[in-house]
C-alpha positions in Angstrom: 168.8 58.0 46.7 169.9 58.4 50.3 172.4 55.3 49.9 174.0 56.8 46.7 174.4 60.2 48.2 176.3 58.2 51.6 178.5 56.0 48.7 179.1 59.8 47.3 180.1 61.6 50.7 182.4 58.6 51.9 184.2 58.6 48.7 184.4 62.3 48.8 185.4 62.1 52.5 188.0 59.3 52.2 189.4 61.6 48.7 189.5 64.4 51.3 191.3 62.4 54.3 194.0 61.1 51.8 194.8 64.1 50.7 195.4 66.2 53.8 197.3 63.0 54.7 199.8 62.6 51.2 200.1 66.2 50.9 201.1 66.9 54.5 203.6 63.8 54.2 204.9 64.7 50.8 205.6 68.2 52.6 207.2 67.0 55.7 206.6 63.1 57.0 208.3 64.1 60.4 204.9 65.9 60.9 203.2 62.8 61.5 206.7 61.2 63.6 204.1 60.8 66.8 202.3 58.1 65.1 205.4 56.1 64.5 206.1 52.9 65.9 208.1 53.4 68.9 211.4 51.3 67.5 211.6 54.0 64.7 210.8 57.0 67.0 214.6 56.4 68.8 216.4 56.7 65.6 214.9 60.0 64.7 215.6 63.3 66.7 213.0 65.7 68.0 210.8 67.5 66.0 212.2 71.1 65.7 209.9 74.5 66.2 209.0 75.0 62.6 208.0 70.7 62.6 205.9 71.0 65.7 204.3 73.8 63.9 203.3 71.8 61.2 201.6 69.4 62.9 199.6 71.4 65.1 198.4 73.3 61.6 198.0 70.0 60.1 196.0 68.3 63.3 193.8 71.4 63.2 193.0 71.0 59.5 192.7 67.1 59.7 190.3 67.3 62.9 188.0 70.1 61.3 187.7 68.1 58.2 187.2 64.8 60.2 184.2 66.7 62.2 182.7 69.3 59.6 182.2 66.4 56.3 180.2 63.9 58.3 178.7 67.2 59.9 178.0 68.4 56.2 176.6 65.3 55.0 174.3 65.0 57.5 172.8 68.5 57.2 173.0 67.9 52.7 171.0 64.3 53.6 168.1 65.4 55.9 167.9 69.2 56.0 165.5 69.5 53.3 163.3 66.7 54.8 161.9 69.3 56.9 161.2 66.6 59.5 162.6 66.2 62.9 165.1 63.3 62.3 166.3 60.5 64.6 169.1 60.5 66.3 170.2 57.4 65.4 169.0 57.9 61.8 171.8 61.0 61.8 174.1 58.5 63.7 174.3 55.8 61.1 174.3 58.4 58.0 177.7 59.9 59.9 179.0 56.7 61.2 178.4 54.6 57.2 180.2 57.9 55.5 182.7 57.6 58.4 183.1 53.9 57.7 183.8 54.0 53.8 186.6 56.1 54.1 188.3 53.8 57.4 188.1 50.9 54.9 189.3 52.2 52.0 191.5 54.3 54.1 193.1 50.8 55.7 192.5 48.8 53.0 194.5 51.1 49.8 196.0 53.8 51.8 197.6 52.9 54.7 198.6 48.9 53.7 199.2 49.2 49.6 200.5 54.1 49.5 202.3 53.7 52.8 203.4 50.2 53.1 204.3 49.4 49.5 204.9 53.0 47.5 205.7 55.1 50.0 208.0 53.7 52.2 210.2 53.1 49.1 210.2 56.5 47.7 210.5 58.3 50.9 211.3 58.3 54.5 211.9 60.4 57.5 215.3 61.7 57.8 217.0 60.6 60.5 215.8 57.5 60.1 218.5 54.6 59.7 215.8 52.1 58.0 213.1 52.1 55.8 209.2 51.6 57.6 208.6 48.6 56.3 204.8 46.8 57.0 204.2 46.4 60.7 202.5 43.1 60.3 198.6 42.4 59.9 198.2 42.4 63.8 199.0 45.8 64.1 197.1 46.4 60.4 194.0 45.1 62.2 194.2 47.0 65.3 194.1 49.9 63.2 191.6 49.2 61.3 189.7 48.6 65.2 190.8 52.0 66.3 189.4 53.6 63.2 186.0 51.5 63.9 186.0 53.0 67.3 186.9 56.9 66.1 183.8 56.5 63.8 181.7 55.6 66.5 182.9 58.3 68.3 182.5 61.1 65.9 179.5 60.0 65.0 178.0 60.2 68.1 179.3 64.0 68.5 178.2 64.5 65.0 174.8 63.5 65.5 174.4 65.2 68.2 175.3 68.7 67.0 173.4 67.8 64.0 170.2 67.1 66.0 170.3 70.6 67.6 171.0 72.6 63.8 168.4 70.5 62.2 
């Protein structure tokens, strides 16, 4: 039961991820101009006051769903166990649901929405070329970094976690 209820919260989580991510693109794709690579950043011009407001609403939306799901899927999992869980128990429950969505994030996402649909239908303006895929190097390395944010969170998940529960 506890493994379909982590396949559940990662695909919920990674549903949640991609959408704060397509909508906020779809809106404005300049909110998101810090993570460009930095040959594409020259051709574009700053981000203006109302941009630079979007992406601080934006971060503050993304990083409070990044923290509170695996937070929440923790306390669904094991607060009615009424036992006192281990850390690393709460650790690997955060860091699996964590993990499903950096895969299928990296894997559908970021290589076949960005790379493939995306970039075709629209791009930043001010932008003299079209993002086109950054190679599998730099797909990897990505995929790393999101191994390493997982770990991460998931340590700071369990760990408020272990003093609620």
């Amino acid at each position: 039961m506890l493994s379909l209820n982590l396949l559940y919260d990662g695909l919920i989580y990674s549903g949640g991820f991609a959408a704060i991510i397509l909508v906020s693109v779809l809106i404005n794709p300049r909110i998101w101009l810090q993570d460009f690579p930095d040959e594409l950043k020259k051709d574009i011009p700053p981000k203006t006051r109302k941009e630079s407001r979007q992406t601080f609403i934006t971060g503050f939306v993304f990083a409070m769903f990044i923290i509170g799901f695996p937070l929440y899927s923790v306390a669904g999992a094991f607060s009615s166990s009424g036992e006192l869980v281990p850390f690393l128990t709460l650790f690997l429950h955060s860091f699996y649901v964590m993990m499903i969505c950096n895969v299928l994030y990296w894997l559908l996402f970021h290589i076949l929405i960005f790379n493939v649909i995306i970039s075709r239908i629209r791009t930043v303006p001010g932008l003299k070329q079209r993002i086109q895929f950054t190679g599998w190097k730099n797909q990897l390395f990505g995929l790393f970094v999101g191994v390493l944010s997982c770990l991460l969170i998931s340590g700071f998940v369990a760990m408020l976690a272990g003093f609620f529960l």
